[in-house]
BALOBA-1460 file (C-alpha; in Angstrom, 3 decimals):
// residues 136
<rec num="1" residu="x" x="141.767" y="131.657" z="95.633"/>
<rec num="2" residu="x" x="138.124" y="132.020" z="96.957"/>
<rec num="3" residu="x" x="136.950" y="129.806" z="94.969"/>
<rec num="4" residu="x" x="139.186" y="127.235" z="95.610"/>
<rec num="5" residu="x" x="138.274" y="127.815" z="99.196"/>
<rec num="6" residu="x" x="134.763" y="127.417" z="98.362"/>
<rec num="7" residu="x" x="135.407" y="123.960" z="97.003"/>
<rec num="8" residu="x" x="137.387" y="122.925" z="99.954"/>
<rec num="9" residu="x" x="134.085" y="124.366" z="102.346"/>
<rec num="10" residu="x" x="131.969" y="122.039" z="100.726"/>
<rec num="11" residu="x" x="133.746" y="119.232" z="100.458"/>
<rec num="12" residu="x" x="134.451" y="119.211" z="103.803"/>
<rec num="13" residu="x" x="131.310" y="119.775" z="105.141"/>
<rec num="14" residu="x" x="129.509" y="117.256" z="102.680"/>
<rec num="15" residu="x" x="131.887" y="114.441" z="104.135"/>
<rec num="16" residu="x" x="130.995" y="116.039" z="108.044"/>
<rec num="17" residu="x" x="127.271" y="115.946" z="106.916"/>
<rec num="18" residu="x" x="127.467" y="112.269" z="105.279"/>
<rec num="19" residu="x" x="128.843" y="110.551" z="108.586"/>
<rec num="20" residu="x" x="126.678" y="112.413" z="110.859"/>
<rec num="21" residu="x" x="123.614" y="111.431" z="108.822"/>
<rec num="22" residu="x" x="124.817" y="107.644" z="108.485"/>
<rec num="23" residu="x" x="125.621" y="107.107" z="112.423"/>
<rec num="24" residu="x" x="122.016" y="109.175" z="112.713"/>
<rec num="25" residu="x" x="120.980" y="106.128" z="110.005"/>
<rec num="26" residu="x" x="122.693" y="103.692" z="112.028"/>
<rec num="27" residu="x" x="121.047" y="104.535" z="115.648"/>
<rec num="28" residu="x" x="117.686" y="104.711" z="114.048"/>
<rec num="29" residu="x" x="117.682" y="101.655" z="112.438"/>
<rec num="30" residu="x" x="119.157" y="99.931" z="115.897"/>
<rec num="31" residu="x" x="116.528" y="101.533" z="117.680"/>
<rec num="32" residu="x" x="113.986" y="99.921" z="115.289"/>
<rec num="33" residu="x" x="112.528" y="103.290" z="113.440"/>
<rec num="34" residu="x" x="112.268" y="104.098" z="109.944"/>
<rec num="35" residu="x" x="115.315" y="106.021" z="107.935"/>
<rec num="36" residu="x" x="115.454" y="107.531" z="104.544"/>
<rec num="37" residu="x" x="118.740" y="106.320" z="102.473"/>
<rec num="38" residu="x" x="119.415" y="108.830" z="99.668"/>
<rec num="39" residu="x" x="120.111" y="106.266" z="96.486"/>
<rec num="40" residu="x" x="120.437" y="106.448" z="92.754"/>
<rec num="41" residu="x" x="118.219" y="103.829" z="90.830"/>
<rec num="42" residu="x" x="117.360" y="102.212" z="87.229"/>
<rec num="43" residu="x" x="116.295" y="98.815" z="85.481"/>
<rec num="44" residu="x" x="115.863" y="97.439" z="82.649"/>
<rec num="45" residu="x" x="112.361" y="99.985" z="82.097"/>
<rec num="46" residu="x" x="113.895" y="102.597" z="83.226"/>
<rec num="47" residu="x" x="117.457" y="102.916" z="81.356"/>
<rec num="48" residu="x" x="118.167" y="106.051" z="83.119"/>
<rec num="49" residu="x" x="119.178" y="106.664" z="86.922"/>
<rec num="50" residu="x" x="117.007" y="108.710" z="88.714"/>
<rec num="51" residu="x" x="117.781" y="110.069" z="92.347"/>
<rec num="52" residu="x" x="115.634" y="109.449" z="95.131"/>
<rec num="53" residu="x" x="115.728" y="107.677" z="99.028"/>
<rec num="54" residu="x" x="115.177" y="104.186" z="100.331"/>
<rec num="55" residu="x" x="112.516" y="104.636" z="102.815"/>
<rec num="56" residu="x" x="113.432" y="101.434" z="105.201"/>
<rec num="57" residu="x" x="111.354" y="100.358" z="107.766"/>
<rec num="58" residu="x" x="112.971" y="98.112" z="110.221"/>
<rec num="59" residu="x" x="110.958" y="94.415" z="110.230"/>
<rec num="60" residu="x" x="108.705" y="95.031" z="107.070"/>
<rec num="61" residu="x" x="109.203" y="92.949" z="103.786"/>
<rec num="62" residu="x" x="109.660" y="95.608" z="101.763"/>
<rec num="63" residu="x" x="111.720" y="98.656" z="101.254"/>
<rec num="64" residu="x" x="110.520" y="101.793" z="99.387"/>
<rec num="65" residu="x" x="111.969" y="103.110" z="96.330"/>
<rec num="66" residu="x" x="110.767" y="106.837" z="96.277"/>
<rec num="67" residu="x" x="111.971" y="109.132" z="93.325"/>
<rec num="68" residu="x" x="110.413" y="112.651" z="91.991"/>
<rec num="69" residu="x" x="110.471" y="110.882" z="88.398"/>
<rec num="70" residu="x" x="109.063" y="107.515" z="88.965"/>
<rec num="71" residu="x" x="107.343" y="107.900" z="91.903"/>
<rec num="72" residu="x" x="107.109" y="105.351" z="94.321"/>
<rec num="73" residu="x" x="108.352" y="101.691" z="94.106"/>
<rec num="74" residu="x" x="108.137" y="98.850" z="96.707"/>
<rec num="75" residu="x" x="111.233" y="96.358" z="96.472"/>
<rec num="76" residu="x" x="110.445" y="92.625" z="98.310"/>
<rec num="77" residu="x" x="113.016" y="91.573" z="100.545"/>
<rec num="78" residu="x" x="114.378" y="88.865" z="100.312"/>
<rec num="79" residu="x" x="116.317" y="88.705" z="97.276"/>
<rec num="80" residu="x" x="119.929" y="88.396" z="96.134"/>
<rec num="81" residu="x" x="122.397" y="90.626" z="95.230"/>
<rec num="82" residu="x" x="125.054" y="90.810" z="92.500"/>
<rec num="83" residu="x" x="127.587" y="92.573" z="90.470"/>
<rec num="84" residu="x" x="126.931" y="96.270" z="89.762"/>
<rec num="85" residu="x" x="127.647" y="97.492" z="86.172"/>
<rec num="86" residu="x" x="130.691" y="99.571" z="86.790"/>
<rec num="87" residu="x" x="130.865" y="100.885" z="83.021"/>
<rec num="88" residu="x" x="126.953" y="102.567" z="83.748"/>
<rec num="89" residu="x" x="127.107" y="104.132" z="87.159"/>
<rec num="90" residu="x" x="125.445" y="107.018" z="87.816"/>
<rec num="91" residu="x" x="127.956" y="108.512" z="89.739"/>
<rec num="92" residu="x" x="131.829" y="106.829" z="90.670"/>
<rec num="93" residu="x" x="131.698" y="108.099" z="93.997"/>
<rec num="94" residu="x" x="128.754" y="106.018" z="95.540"/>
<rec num="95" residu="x" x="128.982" y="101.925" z="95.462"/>
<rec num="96" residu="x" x="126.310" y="100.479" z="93.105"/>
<rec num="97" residu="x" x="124.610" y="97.427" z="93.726"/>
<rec num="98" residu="x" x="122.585" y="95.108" z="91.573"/>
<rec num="99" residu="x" x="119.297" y="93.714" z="93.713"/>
<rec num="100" residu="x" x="117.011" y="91.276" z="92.159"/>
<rec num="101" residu="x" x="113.801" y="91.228" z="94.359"/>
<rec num="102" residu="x" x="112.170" y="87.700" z="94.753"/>
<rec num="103" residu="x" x="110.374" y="86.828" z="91.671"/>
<rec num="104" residu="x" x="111.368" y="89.414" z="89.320"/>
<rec num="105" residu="x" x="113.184" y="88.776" z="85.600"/>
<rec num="106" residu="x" x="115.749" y="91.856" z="86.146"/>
<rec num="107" residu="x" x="117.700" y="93.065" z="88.838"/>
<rec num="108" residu="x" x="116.877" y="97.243" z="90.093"/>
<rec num="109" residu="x" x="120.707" y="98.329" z="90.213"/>
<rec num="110" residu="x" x="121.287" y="100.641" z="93.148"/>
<rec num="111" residu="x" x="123.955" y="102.965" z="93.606"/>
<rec num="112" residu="x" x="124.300" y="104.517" z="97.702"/>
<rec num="113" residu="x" x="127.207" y="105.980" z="99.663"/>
<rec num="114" residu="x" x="129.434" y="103.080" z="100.585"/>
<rec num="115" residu="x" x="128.990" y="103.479" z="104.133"/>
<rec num="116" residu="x" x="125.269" y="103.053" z="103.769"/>
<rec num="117" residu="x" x="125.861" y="99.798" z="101.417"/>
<rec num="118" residu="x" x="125.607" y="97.253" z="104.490"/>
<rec num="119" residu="x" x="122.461" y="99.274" z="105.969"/>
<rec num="120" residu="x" x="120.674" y="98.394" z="102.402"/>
<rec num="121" residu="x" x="122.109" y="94.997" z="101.801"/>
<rec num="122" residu="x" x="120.592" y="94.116" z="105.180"/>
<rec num="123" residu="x" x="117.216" y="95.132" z="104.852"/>
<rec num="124" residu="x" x="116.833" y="94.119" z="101.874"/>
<rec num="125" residu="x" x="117.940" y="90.462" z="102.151"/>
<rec num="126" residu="x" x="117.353" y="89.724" z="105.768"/>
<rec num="127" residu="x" x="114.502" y="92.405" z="106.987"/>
<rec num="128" residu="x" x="113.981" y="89.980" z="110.539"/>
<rec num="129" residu="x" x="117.105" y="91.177" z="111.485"/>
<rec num="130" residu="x" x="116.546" y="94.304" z="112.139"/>
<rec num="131" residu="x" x="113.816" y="94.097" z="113.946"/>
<rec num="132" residu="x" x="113.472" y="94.543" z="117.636"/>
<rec num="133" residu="x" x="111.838" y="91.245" z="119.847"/>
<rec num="134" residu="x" x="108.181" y="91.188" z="120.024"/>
<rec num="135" residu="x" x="108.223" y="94.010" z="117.511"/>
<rec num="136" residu="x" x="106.506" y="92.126" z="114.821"/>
């Protein structure tokens, strides 16, 4: 029984700690400072996810890939999205994502909560946005 108690703890207080920290995401992006999106990542060199955080920085044209394996990665923004690989995903319980940065032969497929999916898609393809008038 305690440990089915246990399990019940922490799933509740993941999902407590997951919306706090995406309205905290959602304020500081709005208020035009940087955030840290925890992410899963691969391509086509790298046929295994690896876990890591978008660093986004609202206004820049890039957004940083940073992982323990890999180190760190600068994406472009400004590219285009597409379909995720559903029969790959690191893990069923975060939406995946396949971004193909401007330039580049294969897409970096990204895999976030689902709540922080429109944060990403947004800095990623339209960076200006985000960015507060006479910021730049």
């Amino acid at each position: 029984m305690g440990e089915f108690i246990g399990e019940l703890t922490a799933l509740f207080a993941d999902g407590f700690y997951r919306t706090w920290h995406v309205a905290r995401t959602r304020r500081r992006l709005a208020a035009g400072r940087p955030v840290r999106v925890p992410c899963s990542a691969r391509s086509e060199r790298q046929p295994d996810y690896v876990n890591g955080s978008l660093r986004i920085r609202p206004g820049t044209d890039t957004v940083a890939l940073v992982t323990r394996d890999t180190g760190r990665c600068e994406l472009p923004a400004g590219g285009t999205f597409h379909e995720p690989e559903p029969d790959t995903w690191h893990s069923p319980d975060w939406a995946a994502t396949a971004y193909r940065p401007p330039g580049a032969d294969e897409p970096v497929y990204l895999q976030v909560d689902s709540r922080y999916l429109p944060m990403v898609h947004v800095a990623l393809a339209d960076p200006a946005s985000q960015s507060k008038p006479g910021a730049r």
